[in-house]
DSSP file (Angstrom, degrees, kcal/mol; ACC not computed):
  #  RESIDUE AA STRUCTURE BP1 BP2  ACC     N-H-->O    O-->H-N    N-H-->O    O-->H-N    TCO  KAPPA ALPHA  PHI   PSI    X-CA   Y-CA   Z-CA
    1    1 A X              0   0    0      0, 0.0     2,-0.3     0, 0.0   122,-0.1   0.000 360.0 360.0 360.0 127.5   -7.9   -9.5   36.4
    2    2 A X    >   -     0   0    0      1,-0.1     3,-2.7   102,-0.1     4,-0.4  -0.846 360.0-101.6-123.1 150.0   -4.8   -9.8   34.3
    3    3 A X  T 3> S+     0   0    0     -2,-0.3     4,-2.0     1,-0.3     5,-0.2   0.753 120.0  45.8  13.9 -94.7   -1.3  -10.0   35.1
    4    4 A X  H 3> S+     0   0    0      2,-0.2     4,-2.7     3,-0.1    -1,-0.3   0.725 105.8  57.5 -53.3 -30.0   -0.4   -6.6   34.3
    5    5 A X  H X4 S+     0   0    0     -3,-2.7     3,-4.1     2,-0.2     4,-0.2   0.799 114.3  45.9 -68.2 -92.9   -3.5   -5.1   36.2
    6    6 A X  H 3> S+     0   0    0     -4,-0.4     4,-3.7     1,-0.3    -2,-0.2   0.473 113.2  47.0  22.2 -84.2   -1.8   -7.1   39.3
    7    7 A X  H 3X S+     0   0    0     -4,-2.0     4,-3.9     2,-0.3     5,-0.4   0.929 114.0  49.2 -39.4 -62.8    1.6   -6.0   38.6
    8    8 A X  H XX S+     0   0    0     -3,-4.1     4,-3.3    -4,-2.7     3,-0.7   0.953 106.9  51.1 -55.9 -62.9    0.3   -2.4   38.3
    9    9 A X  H 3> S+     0   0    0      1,-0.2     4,-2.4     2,-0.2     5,-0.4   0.789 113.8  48.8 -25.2 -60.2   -1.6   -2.5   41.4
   10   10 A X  H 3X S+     0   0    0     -4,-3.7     4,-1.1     1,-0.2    -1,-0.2   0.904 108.5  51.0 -62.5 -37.8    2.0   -3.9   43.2
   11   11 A X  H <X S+     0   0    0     -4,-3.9     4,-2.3    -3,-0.7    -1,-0.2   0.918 113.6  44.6 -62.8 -47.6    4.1   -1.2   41.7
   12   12 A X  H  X S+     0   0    0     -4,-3.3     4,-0.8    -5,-0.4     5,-0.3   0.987 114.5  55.7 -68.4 -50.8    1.3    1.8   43.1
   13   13 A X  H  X S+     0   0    0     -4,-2.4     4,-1.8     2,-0.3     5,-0.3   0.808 106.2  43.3 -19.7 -53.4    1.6   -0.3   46.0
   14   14 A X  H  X S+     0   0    0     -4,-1.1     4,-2.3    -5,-0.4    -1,-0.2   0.969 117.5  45.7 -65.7 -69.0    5.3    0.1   46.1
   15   15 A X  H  < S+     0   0    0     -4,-2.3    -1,-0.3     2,-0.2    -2,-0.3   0.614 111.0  53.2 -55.1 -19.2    5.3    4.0   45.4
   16   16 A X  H  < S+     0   0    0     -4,-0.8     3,-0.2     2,-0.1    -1,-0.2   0.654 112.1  42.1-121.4 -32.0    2.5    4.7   47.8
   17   17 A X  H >X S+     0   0    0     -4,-1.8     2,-1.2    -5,-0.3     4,-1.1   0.900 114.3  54.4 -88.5 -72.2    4.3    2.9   50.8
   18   18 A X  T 3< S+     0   0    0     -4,-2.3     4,-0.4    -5,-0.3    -1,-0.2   0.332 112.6  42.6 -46.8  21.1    7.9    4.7   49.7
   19   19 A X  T 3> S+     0   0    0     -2,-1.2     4,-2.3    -3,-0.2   133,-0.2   0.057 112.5  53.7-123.0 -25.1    6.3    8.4   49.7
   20   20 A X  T <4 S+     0   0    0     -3,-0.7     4,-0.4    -4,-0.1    -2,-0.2   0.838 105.9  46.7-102.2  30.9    4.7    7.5   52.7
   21   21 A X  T >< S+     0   0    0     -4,-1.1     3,-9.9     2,-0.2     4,-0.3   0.859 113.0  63.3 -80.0 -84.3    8.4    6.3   54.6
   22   22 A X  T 34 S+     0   0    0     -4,-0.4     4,-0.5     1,-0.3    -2,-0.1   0.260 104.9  35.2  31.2 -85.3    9.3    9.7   53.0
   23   23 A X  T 3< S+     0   0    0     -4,-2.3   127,-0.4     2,-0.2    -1,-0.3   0.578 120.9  49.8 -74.1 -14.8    7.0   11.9   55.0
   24   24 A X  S X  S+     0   0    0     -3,-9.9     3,-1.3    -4,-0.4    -2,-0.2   0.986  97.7  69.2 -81.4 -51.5    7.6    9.6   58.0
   25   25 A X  T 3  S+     0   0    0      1,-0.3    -1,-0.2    -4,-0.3    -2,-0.2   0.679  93.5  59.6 -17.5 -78.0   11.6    9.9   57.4
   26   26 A X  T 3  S+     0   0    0     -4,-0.5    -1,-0.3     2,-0.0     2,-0.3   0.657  89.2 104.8 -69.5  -0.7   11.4   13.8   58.6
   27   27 A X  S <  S-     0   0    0     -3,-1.3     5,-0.1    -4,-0.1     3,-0.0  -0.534  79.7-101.3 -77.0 150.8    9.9   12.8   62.3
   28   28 A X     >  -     0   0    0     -2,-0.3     4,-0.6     1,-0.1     5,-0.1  -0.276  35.2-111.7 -46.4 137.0   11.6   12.7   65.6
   29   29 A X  H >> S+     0   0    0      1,-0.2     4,-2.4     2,-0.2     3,-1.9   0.974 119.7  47.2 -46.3 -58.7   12.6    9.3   66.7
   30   30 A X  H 34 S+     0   0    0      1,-0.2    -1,-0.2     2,-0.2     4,-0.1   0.770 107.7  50.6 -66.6   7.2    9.7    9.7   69.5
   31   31 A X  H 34 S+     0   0    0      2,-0.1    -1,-0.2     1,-0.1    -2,-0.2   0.595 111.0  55.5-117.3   3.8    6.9   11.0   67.4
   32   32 A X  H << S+     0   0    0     -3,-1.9    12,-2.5    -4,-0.6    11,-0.7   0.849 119.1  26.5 -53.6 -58.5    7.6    8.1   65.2
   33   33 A X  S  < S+     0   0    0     -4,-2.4     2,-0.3    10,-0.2    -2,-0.1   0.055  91.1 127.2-104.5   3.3    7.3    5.5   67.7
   34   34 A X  S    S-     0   0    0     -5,-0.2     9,-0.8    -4,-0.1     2,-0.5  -0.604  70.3-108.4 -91.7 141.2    4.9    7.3   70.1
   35   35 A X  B     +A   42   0A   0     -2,-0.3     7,-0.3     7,-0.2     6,-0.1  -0.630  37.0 179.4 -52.5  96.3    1.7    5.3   71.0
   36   36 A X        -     0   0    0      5,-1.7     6,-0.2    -2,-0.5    -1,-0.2   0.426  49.1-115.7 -83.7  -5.7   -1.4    7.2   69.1
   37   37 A X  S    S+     0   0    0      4,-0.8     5,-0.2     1,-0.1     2,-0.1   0.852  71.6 140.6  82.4  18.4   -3.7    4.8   70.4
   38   38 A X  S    S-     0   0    0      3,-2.7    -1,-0.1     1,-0.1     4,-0.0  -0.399  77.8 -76.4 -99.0 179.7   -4.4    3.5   66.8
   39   39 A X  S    S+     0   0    0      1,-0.2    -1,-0.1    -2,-0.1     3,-0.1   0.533 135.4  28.2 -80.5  10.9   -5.0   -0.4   65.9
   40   40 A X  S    S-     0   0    0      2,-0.1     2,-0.7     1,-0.1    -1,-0.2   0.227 119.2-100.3-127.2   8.5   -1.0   -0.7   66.2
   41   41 A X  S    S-     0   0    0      4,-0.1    -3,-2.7    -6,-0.1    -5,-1.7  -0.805  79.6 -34.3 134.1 -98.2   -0.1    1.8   68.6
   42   42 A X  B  > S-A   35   0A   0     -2,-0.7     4,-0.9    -7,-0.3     3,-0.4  -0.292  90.4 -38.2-136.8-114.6    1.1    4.5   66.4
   43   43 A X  H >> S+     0   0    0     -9,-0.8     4,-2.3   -11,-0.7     3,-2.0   0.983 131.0  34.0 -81.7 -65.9    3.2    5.4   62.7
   44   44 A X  H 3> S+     0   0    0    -12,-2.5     4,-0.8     1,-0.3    -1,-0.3   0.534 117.0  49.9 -83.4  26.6    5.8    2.6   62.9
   45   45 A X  H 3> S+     0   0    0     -3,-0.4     4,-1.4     2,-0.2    -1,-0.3   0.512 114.2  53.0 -96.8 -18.1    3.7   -0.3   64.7
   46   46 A X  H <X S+     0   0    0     -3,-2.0     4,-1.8    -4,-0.9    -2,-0.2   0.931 108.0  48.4 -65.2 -57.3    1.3    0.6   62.0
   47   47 A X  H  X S+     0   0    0     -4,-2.3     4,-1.0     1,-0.2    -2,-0.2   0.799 109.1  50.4 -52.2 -41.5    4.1    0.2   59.3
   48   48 A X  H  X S+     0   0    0     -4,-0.8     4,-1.8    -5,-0.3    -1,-0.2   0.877 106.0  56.3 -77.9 -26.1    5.2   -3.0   60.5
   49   49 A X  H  < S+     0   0    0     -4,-1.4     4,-0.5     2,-0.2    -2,-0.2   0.861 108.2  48.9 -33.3 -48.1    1.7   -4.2   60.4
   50   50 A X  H >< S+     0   0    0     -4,-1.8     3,-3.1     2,-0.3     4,-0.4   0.922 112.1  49.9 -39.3 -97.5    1.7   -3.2   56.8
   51   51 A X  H 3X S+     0   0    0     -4,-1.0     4,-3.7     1,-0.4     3,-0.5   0.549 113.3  46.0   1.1 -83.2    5.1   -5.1   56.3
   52   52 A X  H 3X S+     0   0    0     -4,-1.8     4,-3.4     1,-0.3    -1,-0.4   0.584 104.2  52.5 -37.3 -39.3    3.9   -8.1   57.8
   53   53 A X  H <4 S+     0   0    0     -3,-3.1     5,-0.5    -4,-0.5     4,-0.3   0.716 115.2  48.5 -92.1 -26.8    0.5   -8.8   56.4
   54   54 A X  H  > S+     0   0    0     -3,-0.5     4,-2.4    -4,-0.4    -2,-0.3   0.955 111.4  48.1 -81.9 -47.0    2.4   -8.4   53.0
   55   55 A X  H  X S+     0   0    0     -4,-3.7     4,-3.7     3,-0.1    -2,-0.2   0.907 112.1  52.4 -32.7 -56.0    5.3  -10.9   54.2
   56   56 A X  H >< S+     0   0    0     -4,-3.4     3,-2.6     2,-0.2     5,-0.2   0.737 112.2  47.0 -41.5 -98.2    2.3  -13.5   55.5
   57   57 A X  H 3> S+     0   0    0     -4,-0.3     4,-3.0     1,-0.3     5,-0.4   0.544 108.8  49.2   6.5 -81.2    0.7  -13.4   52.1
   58   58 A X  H 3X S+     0   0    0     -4,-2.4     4,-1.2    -5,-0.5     6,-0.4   0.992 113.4  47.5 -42.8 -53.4    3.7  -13.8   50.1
   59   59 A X  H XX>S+     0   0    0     -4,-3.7     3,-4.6    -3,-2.6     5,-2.4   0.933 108.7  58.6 -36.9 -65.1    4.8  -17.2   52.5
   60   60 A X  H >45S+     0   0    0      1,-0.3     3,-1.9     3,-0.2    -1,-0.2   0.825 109.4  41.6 -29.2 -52.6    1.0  -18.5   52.0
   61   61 A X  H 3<5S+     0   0    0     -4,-3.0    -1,-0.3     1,-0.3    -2,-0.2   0.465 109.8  56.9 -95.2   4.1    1.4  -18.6   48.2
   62   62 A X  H <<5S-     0   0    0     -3,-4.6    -1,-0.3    -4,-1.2    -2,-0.2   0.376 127.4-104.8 -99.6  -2.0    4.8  -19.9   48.6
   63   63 A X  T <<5S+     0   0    0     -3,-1.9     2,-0.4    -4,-0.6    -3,-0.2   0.533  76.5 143.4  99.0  20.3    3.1  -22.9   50.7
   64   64 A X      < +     0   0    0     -5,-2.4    -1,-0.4    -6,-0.4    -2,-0.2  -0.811  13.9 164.6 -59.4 140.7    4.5  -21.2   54.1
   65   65 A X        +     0   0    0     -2,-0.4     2,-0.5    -3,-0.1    -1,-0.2   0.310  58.1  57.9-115.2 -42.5    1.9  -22.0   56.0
   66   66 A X        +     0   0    0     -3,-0.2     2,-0.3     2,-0.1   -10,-0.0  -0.285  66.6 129.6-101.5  39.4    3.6  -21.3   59.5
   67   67 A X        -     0   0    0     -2,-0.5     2,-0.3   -12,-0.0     3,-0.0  -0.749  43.2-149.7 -99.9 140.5    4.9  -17.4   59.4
   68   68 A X        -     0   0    0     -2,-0.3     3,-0.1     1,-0.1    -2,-0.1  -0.998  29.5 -95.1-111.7 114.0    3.9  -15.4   62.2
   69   69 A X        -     0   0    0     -2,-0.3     2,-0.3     1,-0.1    -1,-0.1   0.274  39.9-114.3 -70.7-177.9    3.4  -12.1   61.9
   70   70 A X        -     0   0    0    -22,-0.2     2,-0.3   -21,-0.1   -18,-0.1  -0.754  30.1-140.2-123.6 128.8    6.7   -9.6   62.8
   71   71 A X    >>  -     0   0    0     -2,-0.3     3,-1.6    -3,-0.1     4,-0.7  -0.704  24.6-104.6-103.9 177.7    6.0   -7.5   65.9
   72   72 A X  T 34 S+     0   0    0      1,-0.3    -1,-0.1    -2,-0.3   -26,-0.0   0.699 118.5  64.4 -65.9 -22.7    7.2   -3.7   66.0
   73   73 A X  T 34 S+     0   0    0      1,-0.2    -1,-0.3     3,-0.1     3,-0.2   0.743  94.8  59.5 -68.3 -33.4   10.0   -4.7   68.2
   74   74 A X  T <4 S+     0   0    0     -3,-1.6     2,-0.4     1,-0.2    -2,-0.2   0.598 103.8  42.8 -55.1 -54.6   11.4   -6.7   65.8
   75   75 A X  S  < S-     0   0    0     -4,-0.7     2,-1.1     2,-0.1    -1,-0.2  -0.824  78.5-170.6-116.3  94.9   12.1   -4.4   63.2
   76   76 A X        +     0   0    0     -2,-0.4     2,-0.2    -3,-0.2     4,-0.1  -0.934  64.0  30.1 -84.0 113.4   13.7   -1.2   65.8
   77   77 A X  S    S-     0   0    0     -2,-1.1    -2,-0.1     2,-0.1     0, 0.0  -0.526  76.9-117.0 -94.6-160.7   13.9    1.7   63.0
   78   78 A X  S  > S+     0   0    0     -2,-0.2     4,-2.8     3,-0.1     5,-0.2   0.502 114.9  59.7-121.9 -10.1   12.4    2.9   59.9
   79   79 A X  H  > S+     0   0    0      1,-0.2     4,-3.1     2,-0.2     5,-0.2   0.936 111.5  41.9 -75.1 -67.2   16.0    2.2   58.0
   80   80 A X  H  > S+     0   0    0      1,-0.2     4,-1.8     2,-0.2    -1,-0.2   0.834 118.0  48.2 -60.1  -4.6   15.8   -1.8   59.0
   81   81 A X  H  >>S+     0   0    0      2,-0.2     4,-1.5     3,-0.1     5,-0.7   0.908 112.2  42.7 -80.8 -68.6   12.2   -1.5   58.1
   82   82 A X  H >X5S+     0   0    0     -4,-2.8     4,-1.9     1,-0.2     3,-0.9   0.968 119.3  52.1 -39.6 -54.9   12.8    0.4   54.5
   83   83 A X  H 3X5S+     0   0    0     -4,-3.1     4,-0.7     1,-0.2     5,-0.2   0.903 111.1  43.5 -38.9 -65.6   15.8   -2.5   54.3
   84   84 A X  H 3<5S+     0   0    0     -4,-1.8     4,-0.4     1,-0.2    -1,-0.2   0.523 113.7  50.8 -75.4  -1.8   13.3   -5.4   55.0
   85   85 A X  H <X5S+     0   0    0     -4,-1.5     4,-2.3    -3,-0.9     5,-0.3   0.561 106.4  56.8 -73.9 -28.2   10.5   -3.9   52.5
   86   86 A X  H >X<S+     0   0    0     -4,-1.9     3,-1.3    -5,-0.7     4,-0.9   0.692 114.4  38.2 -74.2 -97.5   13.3   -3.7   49.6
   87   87 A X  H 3X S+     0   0    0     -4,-0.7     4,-0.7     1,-0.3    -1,-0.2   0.616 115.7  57.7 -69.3 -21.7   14.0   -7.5   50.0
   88   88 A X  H >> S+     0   0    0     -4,-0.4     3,-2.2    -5,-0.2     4,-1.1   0.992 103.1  47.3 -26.6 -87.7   10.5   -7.8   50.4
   89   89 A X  H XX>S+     0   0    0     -4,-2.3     4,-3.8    -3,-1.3     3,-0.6   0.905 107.8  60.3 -38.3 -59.7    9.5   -6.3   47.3
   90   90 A X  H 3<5S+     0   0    0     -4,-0.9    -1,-0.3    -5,-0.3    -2,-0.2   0.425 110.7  36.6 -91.6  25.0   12.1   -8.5   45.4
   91   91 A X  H <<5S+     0   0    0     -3,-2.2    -1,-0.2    -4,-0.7    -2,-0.2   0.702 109.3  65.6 -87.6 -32.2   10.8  -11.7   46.3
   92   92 A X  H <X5S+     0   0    0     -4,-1.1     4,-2.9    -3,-0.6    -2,-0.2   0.761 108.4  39.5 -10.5 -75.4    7.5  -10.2   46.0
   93   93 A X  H  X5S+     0   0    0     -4,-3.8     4,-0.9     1,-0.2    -1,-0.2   0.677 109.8  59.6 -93.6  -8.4    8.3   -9.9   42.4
   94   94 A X  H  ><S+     0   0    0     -5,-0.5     4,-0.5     2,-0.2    -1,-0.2   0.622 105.9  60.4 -67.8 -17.8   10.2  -13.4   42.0
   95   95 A X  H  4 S+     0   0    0      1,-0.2     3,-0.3     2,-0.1    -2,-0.2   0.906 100.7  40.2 -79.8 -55.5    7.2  -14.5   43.0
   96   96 A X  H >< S+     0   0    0     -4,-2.9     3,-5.0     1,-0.2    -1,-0.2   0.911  89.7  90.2 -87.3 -18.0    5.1  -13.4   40.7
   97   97 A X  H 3< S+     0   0    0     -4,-0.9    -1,-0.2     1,-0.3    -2,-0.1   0.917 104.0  46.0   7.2 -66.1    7.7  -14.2   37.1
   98   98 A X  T 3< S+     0   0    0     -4,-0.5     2,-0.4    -3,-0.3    -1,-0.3   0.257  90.1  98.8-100.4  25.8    6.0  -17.3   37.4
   99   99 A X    <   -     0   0    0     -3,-5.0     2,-0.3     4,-0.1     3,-0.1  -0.844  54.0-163.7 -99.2 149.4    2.1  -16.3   38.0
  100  100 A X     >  -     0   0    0     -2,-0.4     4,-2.5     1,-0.1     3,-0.2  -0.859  34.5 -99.5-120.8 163.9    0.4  -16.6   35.1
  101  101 A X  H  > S+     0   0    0     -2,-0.3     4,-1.6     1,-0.2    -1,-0.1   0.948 124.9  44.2 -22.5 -78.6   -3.4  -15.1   34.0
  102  102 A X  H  > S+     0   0    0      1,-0.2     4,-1.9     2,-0.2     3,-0.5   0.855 114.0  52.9 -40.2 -44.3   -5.2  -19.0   34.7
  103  103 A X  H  4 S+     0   0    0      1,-0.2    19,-0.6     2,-0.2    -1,-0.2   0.963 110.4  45.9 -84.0 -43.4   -3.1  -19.2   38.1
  104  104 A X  H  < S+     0   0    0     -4,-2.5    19,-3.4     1,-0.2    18,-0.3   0.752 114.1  43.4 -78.1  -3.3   -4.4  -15.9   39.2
  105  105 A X  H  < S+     0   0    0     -4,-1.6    -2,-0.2    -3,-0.5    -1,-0.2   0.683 102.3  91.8 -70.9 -34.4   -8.4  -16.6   38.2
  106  106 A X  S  < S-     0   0    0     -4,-1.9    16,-0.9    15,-0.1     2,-0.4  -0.265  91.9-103.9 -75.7 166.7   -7.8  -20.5   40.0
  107  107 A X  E     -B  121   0B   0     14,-0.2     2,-1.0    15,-0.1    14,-0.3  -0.616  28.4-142.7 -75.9 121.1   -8.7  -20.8   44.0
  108  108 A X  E     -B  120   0B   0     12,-1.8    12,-1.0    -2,-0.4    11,-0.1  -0.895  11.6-142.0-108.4 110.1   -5.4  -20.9   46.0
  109  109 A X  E     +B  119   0B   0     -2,-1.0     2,-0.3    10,-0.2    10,-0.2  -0.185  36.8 158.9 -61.1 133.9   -6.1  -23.4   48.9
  110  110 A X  E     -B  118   0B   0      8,-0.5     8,-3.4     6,-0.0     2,-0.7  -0.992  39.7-113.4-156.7-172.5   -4.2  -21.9   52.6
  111  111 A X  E     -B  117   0B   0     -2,-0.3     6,-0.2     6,-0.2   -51,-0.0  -0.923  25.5-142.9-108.9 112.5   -4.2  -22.1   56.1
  112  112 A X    >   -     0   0    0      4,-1.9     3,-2.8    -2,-0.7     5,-0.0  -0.238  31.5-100.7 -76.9 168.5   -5.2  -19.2   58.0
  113  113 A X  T 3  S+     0   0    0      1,-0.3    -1,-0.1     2,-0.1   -48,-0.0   0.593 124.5  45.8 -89.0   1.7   -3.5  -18.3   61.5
  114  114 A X  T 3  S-     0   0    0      2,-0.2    -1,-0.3     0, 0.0    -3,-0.0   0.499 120.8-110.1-117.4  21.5   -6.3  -19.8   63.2
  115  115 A X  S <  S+     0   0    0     -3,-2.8     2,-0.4     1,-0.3    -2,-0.1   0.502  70.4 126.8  80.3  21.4   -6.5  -22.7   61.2
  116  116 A X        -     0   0    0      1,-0.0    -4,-1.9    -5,-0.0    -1,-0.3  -0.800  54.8-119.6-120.3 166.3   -9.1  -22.8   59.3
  117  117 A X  E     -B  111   0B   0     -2,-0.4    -6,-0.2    -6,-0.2     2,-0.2  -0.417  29.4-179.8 -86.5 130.4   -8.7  -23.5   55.3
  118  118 A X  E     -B  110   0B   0     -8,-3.4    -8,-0.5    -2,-0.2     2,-0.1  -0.516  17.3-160.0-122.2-150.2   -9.8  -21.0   52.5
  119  119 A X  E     +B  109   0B   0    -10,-0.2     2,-0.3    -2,-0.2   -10,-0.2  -0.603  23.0 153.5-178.2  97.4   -9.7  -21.0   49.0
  120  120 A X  E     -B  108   0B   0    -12,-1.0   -12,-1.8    -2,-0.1    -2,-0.0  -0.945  56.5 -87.9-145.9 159.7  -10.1  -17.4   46.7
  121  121 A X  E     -B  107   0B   0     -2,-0.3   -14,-0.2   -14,-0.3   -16,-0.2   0.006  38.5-113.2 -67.9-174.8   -8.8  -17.0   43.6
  122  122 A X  S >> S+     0   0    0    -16,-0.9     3,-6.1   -19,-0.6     4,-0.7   0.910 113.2  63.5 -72.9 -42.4   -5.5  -16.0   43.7
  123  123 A X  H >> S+     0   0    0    -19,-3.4     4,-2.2     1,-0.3     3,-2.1   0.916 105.4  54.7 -51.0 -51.6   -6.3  -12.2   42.0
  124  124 A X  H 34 S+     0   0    0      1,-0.3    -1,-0.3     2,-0.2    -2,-0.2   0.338 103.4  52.1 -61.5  -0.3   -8.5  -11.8   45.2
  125  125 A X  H <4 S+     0   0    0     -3,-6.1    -1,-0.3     2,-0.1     4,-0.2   0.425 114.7  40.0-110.4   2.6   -5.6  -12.6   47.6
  126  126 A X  H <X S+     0   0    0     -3,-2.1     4,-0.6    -4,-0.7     3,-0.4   0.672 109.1  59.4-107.9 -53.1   -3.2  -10.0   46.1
  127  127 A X  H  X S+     0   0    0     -4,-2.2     4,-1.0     1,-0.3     5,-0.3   0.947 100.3  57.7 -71.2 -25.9   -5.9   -7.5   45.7
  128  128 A X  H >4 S+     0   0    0     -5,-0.2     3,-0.6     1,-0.2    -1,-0.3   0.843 102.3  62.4 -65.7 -21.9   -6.4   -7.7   49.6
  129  129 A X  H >> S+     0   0    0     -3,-0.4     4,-3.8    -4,-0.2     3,-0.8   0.855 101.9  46.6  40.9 -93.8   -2.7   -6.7   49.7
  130  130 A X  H 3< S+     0   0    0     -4,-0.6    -1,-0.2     1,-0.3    -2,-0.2   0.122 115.7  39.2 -78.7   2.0   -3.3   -3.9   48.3
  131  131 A X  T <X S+     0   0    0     -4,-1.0     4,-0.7    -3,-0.6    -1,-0.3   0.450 107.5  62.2-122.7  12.8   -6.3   -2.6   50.3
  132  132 A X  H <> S+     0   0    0     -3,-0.8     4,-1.7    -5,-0.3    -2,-0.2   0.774 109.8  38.8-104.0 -60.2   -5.2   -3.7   53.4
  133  133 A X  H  < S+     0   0    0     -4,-3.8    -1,-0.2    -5,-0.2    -3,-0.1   0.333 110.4  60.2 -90.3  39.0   -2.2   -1.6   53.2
  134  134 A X  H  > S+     0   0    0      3,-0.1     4,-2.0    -3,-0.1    -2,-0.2   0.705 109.6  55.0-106.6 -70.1   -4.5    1.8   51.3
  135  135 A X  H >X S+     0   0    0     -4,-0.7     4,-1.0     2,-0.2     2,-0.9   0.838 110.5  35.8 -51.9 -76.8   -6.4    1.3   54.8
  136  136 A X  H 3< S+     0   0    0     -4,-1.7   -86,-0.0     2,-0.3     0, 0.0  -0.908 111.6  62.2 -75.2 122.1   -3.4    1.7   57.2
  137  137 A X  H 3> S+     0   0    0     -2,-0.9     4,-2.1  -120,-0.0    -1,-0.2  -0.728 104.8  49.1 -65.8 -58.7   -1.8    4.4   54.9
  138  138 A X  H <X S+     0   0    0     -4,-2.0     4,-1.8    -3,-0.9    -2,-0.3   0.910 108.2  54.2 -74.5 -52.9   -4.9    6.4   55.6
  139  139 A X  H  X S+     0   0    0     -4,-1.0     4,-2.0     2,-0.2    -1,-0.3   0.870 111.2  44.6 -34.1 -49.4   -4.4    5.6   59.6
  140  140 A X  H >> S+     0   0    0      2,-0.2     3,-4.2     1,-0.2     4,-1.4   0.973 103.5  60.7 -76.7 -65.2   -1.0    7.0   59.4
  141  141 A X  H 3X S+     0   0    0     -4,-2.1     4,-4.0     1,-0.3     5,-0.3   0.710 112.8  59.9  15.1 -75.3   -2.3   10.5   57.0
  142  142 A X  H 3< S+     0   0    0     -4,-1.8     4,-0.4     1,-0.3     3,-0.4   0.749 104.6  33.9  11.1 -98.2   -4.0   10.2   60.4
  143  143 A X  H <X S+     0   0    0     -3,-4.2     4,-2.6    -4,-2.0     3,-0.3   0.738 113.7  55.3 -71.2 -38.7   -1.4   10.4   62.8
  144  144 A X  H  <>S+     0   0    0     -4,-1.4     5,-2.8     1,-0.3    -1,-0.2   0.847 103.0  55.1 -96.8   0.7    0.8   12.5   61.2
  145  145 A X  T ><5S+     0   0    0     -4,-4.0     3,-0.6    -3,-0.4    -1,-0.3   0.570 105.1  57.1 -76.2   1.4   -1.7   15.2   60.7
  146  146 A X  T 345S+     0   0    0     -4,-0.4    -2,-0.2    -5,-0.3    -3,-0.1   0.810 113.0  39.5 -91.3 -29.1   -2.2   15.1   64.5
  147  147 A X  T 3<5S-     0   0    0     -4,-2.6    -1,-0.2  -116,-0.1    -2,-0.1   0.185 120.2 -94.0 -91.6  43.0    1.3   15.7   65.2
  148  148 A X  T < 5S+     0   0    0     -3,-0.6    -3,-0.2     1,-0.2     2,-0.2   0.913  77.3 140.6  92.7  15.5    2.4   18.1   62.7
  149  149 A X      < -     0   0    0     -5,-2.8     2,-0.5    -8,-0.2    -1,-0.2  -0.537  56.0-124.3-137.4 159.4    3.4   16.0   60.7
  150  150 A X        -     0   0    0   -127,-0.4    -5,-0.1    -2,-0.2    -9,-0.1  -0.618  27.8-148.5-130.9 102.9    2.9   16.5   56.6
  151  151 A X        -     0   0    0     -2,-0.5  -131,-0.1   -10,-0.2    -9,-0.0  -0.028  18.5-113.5 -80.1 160.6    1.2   13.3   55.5
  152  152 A X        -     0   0    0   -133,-0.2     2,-0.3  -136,-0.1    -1,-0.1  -0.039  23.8-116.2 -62.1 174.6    2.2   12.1   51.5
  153  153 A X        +     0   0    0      2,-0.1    -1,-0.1   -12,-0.0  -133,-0.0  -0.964  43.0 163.1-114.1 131.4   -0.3   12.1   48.8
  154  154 A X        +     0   0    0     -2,-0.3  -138,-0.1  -135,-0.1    -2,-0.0  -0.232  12.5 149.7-158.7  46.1   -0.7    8.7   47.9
  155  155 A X     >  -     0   0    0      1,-0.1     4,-1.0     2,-0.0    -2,-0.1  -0.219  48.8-126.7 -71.5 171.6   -4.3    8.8   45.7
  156  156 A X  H  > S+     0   0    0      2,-0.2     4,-1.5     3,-0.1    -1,-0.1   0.621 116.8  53.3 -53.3 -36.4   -4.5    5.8   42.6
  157  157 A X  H  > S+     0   0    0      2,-0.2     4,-1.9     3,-0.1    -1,-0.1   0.632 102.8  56.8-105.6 -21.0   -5.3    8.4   40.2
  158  158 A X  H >4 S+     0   0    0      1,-0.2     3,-2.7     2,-0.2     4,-0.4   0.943 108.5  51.3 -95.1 -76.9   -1.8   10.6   41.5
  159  159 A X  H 3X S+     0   0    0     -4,-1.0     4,-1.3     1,-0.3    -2,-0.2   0.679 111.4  45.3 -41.1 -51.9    0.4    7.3   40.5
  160  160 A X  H 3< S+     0   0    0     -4,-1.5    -1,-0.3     2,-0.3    -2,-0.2   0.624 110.2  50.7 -78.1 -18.8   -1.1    7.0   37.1
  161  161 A X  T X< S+     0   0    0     -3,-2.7     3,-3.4    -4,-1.9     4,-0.2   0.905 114.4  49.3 -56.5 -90.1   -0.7   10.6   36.3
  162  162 A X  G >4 S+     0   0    0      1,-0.4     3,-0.7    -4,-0.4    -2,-0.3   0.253 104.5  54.9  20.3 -56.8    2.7   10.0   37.5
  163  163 A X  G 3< S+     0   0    0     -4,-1.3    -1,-0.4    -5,-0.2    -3,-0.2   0.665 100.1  64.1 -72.6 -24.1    3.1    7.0   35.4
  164  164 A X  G <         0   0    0     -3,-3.4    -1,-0.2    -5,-0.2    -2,-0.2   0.446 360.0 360.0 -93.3 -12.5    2.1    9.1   32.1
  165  165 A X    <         0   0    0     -3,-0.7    -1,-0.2    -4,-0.2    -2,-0.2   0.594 360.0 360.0-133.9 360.0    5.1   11.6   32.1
């Protein structure tokens, strides 16, 4: 896993979470925020999950050890949400200036939030990143085809066409 794969992988990342704000953007405040009964409630407690698991990450590998994840209460729209993913992103991508190939093959040592210590290379802590938030994407798809709702396309294959013209 090089650099650039990485990089690419953040960028679909990036594009896949903006188209699905997008489709979310046309909902009623309450069918946003309404309780599906899903593993954060519904669309946006799902979305700050997202949001959150990518903030932890990013702390860990900045030697945060002590970030807690952000509950839904916390970020009350989808505008302060889009806001705190934009500064997100571009730390996100300060971050990584200064990763190199070797640093993302070596084990990066953290602390997990129940305390217990791991070690994976770095590539392998990024790529869970990026499947972590594929997986709730596909929850929300979900949710907004059960209200009505008209969920993004947000395949791999559709970014890289994308990328090609």
């Amino acid at each position: 896993m090089t650099l650039d794969d990485i990089l690419t992988l953040f960028q679909y990342d990036e594009w896949a979470i903006k188209r699905t704000i997008e489709s979310v953007s046309s909902l009623s405040e309450e069918q946003y925020k309404r309780d599906m009964k899903s593993s954060y409630g519904g669309i946006h407690g799902t979305l700050v999950h997202i949001y959150s698991a990518d903030c932890l990450w990013l702390e860990r590998w900045k030697g945060n050890f002590s970030f807690t994840h952000i509950s839904p209460e916390q970020i009350p729209s989808l505008i302060a949400l889009q806001d705190r993913w934009e500064e997100y992103r571009e730390s996100l991508y300060a971050y990584l200036v200064n990763v190199t190939d070797t640093k993302l093959s070596a084990p990066f040592s953290y602390i997990d939030g129940r305390g217990a210590n791991h070690a994976e290379p770095l590539y392998q802590q990024m790529l869970q990143i990026i499947n972590h938030s594929s997986y709730h994407r596909g929850q929300i798809v979900t949710m907004l085809r059960q209200i009505g709702g008209k969920p993004p396309t947000t395949d791999l294959i559709i970014f890289f066409r994308n990328q090609q013209h």
